[in-house]
N, C-alpha and C positions, 0 to 999 in steps of 0.2 A: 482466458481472462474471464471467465464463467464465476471466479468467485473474488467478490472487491474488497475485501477484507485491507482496512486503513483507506477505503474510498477513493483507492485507484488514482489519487491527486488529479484527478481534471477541474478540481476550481482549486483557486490558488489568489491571497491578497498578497502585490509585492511591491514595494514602489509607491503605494499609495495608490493604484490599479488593483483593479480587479480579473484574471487571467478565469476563462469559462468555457471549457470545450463541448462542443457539440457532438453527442456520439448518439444522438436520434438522427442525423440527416448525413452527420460528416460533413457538416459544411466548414467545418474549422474550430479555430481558437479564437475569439473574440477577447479584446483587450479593453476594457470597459472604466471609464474613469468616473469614480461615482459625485465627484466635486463638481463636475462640468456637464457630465452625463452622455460626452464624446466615446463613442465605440470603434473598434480599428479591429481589422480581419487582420488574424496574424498568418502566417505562412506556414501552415502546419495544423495538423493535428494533435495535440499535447495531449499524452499519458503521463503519468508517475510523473509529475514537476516538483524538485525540491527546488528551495529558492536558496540563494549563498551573492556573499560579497561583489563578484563579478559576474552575475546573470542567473539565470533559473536552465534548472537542468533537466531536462526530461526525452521521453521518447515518444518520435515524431511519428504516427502511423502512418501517414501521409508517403515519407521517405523511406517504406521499410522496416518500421520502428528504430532506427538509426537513431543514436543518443548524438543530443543536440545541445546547443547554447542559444537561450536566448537573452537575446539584451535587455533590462529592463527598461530603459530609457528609450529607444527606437522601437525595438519590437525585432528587430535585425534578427534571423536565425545563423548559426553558425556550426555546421557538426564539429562534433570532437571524435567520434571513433563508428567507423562501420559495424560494427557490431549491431545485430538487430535486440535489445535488450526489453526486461520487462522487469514489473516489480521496484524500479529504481529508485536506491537508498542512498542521500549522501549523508556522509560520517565524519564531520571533519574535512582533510584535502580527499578523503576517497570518494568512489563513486561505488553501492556496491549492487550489481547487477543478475538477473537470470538471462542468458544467452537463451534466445528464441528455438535456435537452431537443435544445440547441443542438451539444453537445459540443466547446464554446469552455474554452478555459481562463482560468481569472477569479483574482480575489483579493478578500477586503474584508476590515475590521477587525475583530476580534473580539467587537468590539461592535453588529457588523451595519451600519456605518458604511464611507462611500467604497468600493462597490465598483466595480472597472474590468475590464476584459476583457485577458489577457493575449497573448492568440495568437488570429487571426485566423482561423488552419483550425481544421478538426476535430479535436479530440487527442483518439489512442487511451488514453496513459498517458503518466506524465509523474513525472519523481524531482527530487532538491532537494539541492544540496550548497551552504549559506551561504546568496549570494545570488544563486547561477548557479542557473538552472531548462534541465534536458534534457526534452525532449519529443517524442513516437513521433505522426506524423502519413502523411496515406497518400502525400506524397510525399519520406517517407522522417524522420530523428530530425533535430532544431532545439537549439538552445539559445539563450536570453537572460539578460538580469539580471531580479532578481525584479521588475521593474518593468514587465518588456516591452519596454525599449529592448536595442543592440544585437546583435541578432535575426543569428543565424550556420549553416548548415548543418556537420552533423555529419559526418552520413554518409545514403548513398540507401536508407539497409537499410529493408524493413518489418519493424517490431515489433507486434510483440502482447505488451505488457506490459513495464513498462521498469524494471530495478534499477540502482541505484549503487551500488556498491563501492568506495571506496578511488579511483584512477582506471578505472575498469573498469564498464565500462555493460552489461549484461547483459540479456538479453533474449529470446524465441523468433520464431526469424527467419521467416516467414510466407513468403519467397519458397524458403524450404529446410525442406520437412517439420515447419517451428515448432518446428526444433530450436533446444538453450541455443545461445546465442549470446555470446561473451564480445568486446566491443569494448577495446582499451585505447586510451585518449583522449591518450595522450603520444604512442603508435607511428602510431596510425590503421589498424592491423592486430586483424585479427577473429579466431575460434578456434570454431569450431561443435562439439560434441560429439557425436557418431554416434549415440550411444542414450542420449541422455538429450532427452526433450521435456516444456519444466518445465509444472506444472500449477500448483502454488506455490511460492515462493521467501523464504527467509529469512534473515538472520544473527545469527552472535554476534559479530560485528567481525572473527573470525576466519576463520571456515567461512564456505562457504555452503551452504543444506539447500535439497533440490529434492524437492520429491514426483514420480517421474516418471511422465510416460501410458503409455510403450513399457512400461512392468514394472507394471502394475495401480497405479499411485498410489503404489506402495510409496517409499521414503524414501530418498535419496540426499544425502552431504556430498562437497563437494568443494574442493579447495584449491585457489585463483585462480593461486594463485604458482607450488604446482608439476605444476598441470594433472592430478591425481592424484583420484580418483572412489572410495569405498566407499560400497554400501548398506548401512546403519545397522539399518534397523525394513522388516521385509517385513511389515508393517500397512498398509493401504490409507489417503491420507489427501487432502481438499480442503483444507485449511489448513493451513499452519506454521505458529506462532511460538515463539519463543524469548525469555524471559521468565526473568532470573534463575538463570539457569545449566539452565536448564529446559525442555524443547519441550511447548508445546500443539498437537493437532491434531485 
């Protein structure tokens, strides 16, 4: 988990709660109501939390990284599948996951129910647009339908950590200093940034935010369209996100 690219979901608004894990101490997940200003230790350590109709889904480090349900109403944890998983995307009813173990890329229902194997090699990281899945493997990025079926090379790039934008696959390119890497998927033409080497990566549909390595972690936005770069926050940071017009990190 060296590279946070989509900011790893450890803060999460759901409910009208605020969901905040702690991954300086590991003391947990803290469950924060900003109305009341009422805090609750949840039971777990939460990664990758997507939120959906019947709870928020993520993987508990606490348990193994064991893919969990949690309630949003109580706080209740409740696993759904022994699988130690990482990366986790839901899609819809699926859930789509990196198996810790194997580093296969899988899926199953959200009810812990029909799971399958999606990609045959090792996935580094892997992003989701509908029902196209792109995925960073070491001979280079893949994509399929969220099924598994047909299965297409991208590009031979090695990635460490894989973003989607808009058409723009973003990435740190491992064969070039793990510098950003911006792919556009229309041209098939790449764009590498000299000084910027992302550690994490975010958006607000607009921007993208980079925390970079070359400048102490400090905070960098950058605009896809006009290839144009300011540092934001000279704050040191391992996570992004952007939550409500709002950055966590």
């Amino acid at each position: 988990m060296g590279d946070h690219f989509g900011g790893s979901g450890l803060v999460l608004a759901a409910g009208g709660k605020l969901l905040l894990t702690d991954i300086c101490h590991y003391s947990g997940t803290f469950w924060l109501d900003p109305a009341s200003g009422e805090t609750k230790l949840l039971d777990g350590v939460f990664w990758f939390m997507n939120p959906a109709d019947d709870g928020i889904y993520a993987s508990d480090q606490q348990r193994g990284h064991r893919l969990c349900r949690i309630d949003p109403r109580t706080g209740a944890v409740e696993p759904v599948s022994q699988a130690p998983c990482g990366g986790l995307i839901r899609q819809g009813d699926w859930l789509y996951y990196i198996n810790e173990e194997d580093r296969k890329l899988y899926r199953l229902r959200m009810d812990g129910r029909e799971e399958s194997r999606i990609a045959d090699e090792a996935v580094e990281a892997f992003a989701m647009d509908g029902d196209e899945i792109y995925y960073a493997t070491g001979l280079g990025i893949r994509t399929c339908r969220a099924d598994g079926s047909e299965r297409e090379i991208v590009s031979d790039a090695a990635a460490a950590g894989l973003f989607l934008l808009g058409e723009k696959l973003v990435y740190a390119d491992k064969k070039n200093r793990r510098l950003l890497t911006v792919f556009d998927l229309r041209t098939g033409s790449a764009r590498a940034y000299d000084d910027l080497v992302p550690g994490s990566l975010c958006t607000d549909g607009r921007y993208l935010y980079c925390s970079n390595r070359m400048h102490a972690d400090t905070i960098y936005r950058i605009d896809l369209e006009l290839g144009s770069k300011i540092r934001i926050c000279g704050d040191s940071a391992d996570h992004l996100h952007v939550i409500g017009g709002e950055m966590y990190f």
